[in-house]
RODO-2510 file (C-alpha; in nm, 4 decimals, decimal comma):
residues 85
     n   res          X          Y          Z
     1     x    10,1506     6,8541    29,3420
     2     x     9,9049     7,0842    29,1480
     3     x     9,9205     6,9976    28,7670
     4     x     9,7964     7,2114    28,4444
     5     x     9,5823     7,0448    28,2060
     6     x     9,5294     7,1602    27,8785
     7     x     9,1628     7,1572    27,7813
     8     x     9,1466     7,2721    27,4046
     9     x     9,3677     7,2606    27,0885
    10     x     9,6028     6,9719    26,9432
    11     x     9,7712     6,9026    27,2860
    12     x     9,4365     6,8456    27,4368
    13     x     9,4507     6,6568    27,7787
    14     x     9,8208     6,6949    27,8326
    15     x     9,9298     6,7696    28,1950
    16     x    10,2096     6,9252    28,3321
    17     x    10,3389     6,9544    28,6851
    18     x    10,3317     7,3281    28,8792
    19     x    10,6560     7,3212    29,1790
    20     x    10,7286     7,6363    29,3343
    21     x    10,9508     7,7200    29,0193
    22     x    10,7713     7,9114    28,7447
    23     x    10,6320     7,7244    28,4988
    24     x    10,6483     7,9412    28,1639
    25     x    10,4478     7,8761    27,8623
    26     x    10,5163     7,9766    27,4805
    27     x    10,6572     7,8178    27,1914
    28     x    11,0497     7,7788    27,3818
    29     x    10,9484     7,6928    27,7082
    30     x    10,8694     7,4420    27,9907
    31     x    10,4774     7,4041    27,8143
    32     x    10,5178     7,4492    27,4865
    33     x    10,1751     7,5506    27,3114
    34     x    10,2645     7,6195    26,9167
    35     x    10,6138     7,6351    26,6719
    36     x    10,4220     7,9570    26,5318
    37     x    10,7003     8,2016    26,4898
    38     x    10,4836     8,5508    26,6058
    39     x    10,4276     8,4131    26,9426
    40     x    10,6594     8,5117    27,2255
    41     x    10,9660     8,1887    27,2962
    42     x    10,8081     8,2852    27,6487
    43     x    10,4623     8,3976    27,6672
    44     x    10,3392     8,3050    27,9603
    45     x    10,4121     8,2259    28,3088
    46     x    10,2410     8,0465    28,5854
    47     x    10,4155     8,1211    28,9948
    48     x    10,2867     8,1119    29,3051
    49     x    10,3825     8,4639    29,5159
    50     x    10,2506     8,5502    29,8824
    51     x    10,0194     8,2015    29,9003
    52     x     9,8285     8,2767    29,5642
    53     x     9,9048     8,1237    29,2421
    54     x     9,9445     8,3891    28,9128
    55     x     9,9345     8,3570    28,5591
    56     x    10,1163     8,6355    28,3916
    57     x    10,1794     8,7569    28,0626
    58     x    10,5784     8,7755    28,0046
    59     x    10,5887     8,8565    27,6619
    60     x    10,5988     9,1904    27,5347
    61     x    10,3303     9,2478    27,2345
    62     x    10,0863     8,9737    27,1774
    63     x     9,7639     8,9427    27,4553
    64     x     9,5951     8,6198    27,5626
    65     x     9,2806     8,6011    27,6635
    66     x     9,1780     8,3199    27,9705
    67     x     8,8500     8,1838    28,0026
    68     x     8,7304     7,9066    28,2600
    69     x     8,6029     7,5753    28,1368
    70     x     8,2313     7,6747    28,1578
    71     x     8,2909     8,0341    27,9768
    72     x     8,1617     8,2023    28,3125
    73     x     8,4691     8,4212    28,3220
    74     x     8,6645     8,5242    28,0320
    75     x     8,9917     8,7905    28,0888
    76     x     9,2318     8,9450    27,8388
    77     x     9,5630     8,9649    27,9827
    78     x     9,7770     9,2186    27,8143
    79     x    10,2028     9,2128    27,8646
    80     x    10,2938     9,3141    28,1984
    81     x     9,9026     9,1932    28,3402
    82     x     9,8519     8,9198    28,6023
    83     x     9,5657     8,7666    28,6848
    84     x     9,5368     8,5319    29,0440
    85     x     9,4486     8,1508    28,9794
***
């Protein structure tokens, strides 16, 4: 079963299991990532469509940008993008 790791920040090293359900990210959600009150309950979302997995970003103002361990590849994803994992 594919897993999420979280490589930076206070929750450092914590994992979390990807099924076929969507796994969504934000401050009221499977992952939760901060109590800050500006970001989204549901931010983002990771699902696997057509063979590929995505990470989208659900929410509706607030941009996050996704960068690989290395810092080889960096994208901003704005609400409504999606970017393949």
């Amino acid at each position: 079963m594919p897993k999420i790791r979280i490589m930076n920040g206070p929750m450092s090293g914590r994992e979390k299991s990807i099924t076929d359900k969507a796994l969504t990210i934000g401050r009221d959600a499977d992952l939760e990532i901060d109590d800050n009150p500006y970001l989204h309950r549901v931010f983002l979302q990771i699902h696997r469509e057509h063979d590929l997995w995505w990470l989208s970003n659900v929410g509706s103002t607030l941009t996050a940008t996704v960068a690989d361990k290395k810092g080889l590849f960096q994208a901003w994803l704005s609400p409504g993008a999606r970017i393949p994992l």
